[in-house]
C-alpha positions as CSV (number, residue, x, y, z in Angstrom):
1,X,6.3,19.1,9.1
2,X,4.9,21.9,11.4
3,X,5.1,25.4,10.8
4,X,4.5,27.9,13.7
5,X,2.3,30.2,11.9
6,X,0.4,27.2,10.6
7,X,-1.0,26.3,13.8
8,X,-4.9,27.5,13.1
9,X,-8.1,25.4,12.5
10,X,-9.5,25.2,9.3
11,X,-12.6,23.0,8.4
12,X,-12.2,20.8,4.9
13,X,-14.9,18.8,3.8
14,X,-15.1,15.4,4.0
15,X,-14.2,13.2,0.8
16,X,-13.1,10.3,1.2
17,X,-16.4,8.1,2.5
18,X,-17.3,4.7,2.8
19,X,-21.4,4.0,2.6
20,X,-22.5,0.5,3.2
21,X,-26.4,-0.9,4.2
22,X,-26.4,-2.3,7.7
23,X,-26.3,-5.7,6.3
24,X,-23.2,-5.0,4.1
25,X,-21.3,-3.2,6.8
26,X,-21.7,-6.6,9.5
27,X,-20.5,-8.5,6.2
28,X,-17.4,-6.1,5.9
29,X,-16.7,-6.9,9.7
30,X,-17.2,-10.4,9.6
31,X,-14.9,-10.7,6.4
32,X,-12.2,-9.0,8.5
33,X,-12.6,-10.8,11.4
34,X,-12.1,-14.1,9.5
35,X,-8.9,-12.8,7.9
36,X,-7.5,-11.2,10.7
37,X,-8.2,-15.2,13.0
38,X,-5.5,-16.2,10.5
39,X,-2.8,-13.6,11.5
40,X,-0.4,-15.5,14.2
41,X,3.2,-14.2,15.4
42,X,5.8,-16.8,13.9
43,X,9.5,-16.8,14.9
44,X,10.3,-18.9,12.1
45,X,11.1,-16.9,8.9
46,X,11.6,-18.0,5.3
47,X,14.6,-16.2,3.5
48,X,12.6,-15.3,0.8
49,X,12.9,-11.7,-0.4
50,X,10.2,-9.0,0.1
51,X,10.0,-6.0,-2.1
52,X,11.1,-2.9,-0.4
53,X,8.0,-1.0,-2.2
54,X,5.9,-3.2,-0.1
55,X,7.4,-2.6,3.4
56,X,6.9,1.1,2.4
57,X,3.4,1.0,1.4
58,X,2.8,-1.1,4.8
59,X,4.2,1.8,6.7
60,X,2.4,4.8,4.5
61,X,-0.4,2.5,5.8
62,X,0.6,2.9,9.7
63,X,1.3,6.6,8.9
64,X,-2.1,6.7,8.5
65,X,-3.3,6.3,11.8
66,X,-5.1,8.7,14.4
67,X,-2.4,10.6,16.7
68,X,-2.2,12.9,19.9
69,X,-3.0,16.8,18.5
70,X,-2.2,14.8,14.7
71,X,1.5,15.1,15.5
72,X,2.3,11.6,14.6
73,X,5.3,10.8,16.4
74,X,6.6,8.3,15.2
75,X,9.5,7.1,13.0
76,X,9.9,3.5,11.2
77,X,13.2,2.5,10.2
78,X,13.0,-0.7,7.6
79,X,16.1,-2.5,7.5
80,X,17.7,-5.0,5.3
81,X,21.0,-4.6,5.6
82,X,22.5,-7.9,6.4
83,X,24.8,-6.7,8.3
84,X,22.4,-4.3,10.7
85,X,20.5,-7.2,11.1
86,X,23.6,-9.1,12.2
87,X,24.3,-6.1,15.1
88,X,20.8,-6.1,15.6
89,X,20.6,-9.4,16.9
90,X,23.8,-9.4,18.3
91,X,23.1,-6.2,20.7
92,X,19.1,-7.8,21.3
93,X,20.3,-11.1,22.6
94,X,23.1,-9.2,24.9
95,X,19.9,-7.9,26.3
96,X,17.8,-10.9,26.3
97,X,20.9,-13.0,28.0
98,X,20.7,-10.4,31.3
99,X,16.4,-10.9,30.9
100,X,16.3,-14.5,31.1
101,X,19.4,-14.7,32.9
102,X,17.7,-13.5,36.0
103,X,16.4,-9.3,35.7
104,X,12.7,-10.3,34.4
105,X,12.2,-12.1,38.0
106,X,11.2,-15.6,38.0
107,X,7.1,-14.6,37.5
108,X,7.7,-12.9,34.2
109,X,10.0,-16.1,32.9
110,X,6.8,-18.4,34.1
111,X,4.4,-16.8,32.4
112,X,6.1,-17.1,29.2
113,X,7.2,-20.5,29.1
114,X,4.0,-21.3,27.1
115,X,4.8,-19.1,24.4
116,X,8.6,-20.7,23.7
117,X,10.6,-17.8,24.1
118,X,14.6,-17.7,25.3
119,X,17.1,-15.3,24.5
120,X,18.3,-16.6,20.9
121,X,17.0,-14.5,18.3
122,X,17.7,-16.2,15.0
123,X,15.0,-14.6,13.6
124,X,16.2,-11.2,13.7
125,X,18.6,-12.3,10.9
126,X,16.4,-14.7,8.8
127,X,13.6,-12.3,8.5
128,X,14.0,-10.1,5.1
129,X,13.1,-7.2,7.1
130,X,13.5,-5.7,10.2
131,X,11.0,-2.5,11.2
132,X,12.5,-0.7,14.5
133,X,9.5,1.3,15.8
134,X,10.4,5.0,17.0
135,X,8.6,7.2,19.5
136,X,9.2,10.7,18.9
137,X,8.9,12.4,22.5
138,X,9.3,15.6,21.0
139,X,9.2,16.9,17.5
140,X,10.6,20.5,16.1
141,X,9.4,23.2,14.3
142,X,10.8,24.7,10.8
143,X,13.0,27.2,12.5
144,X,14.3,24.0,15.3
145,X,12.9,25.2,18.1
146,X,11.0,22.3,19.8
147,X,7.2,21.3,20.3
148,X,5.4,18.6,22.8
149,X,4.0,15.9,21.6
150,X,1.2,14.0,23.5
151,X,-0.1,10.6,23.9
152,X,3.1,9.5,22.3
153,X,2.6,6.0,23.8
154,X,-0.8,5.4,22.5
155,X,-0.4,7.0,19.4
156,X,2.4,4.7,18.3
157,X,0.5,1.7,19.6
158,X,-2.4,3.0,17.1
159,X,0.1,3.1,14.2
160,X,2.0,-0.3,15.3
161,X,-1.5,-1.8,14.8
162,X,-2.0,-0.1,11.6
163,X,1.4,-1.8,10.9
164,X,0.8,-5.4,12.0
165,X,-2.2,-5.3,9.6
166,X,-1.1,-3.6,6.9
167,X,1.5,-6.7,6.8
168,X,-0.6,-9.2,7.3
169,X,-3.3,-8.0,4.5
170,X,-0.1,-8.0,2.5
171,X,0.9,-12.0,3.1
172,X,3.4,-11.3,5.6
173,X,3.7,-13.3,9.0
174,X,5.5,-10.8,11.8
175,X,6.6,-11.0,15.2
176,X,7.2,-8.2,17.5
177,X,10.5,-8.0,19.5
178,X,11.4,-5.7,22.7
179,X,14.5,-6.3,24.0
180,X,14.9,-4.1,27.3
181,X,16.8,-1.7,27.3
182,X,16.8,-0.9,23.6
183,X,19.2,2.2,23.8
184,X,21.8,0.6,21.5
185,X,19.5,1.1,18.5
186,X,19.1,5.0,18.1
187,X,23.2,5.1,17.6
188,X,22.9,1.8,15.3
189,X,20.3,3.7,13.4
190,X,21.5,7.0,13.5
191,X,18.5,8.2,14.9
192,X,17.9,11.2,17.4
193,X,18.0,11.7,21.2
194,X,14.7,12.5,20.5
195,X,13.3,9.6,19.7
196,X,12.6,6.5,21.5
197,X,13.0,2.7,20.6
198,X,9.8,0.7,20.9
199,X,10.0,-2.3,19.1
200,X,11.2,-4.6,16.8
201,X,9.2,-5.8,14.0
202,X,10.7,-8.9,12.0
203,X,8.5,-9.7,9.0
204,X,8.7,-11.4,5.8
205,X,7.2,-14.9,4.8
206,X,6.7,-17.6,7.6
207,X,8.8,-20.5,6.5
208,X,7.4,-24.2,5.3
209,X,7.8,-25.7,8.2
210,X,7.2,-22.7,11.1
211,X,4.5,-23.4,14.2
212,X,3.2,-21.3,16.4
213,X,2.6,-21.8,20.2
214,X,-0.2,-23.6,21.1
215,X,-1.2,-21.1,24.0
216,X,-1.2,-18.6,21.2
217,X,-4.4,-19.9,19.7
218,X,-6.4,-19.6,22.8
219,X,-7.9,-16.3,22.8
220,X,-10.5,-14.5,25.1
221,X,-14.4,-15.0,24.0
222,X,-15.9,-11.7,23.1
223,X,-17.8,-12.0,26.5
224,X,-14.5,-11.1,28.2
225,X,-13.7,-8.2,26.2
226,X,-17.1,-6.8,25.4
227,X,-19.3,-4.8,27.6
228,X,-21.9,-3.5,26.2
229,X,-24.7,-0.4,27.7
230,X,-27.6,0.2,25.9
């Protein structure tokens, strides 16, 4: 994507712009807000098939978010494959088995035992589609010679966001999976030494009968997020 000789600033004007009245920009945000209070992480998928061209245009979406230096180093692999899916989950819950089995420490297991979680991952299968998130730690030029990336970590946080969203505006539930270690999926995936697992993002259409944690409902009042100087 980057050429060494094309590494110069040059100023285009701005085009694409949104212009809204006060009172119709605090309508836009409280429109959002309302939509985004119905987005929950489910772990129980219906079967039902998503169009590919949707997953794509969820993750042109993410591709569109803000990046260290705009080097956007990131990589999405959307799988569907029943049969990835299969090692998928087979190689996660290896993982999950040695998490719960003792390596989280008995603090981390406490804490989420309100959320329902244990080292089956039948989801991982069910879901239509799987999206493993990729960090790129470094990227490479034309001619293969390599380049730093920076803020890797946040910068893929800022797209997964972008993602989450993206699939939610589309109708899709999602729940976000990180088995640790997650090594097993660059070889799985074919993907570089270059690159680093993040996540797993199942997604597809919660099924009839799928509930969510209770605990997952109670969120912090603004009070405890917000600070505001003026």
């Amino acid at each position: 994507m980057i050429s060494k000789d094309a590494l110069k600033y040059e100023a285009v004007p701005l085009v694409e712009r949104i212009r809204l009245s006060n009172t119709d920009s605090l309508a836009a945000a409280g429109s959002f807000l309302e939509t985004m209070k119905t987005r929950h992480t489910v772990r129980d998928f219906a079967d039902t098939p998503v169009p590919q061209e949707t997953i794509e245009t969820c993750i042109a979406a993410a591709g569109r978010a803000p990046s260290g230096a705009n080097h956007q180093p990131w990589h999405f692999v959307a799988v569907s494959d029943p049969a990835v899916k299969q090692q998928i989950r087979r190689a996660a819950e290896d993982e999950e088995r040695n998490f719960y089995g003792g390596s989280a420490g008995d603090e981390w297991i406490k804490a989420l035992e309100p959320i329902g979680t244990g080292p089956d991952k039948p989801h991982l299968e069910v879901a239509p589609w799987l999206i493993v998130v990729f960090a790129q730690r470094w990227g490479t030029f034309e001619n293969g010679s390599r380049y730093k990336n920076y803020y890797v970590p946040e910068s893929v946080g800022l797209a997964t966001g972008f993602l989450i969203t993206a699939l939610h505006m589309a109708g899709l539930s999602s729940l976000i999976h990180t088995p640790n270690p997650m090594k097993f999926l660059n070889p799985m995936l074919n993907r570089p030494a270059s690159e680093k697992p993040m996540m797993i993002i199942a997604t597809g259409h919660a099924a009839e009968n799928a509930t969510i944690p209770k605990a997952a409902t109670i969120k912090k009042p603004l009070a405890e997020i917000l600070s505001v100087w003026r």
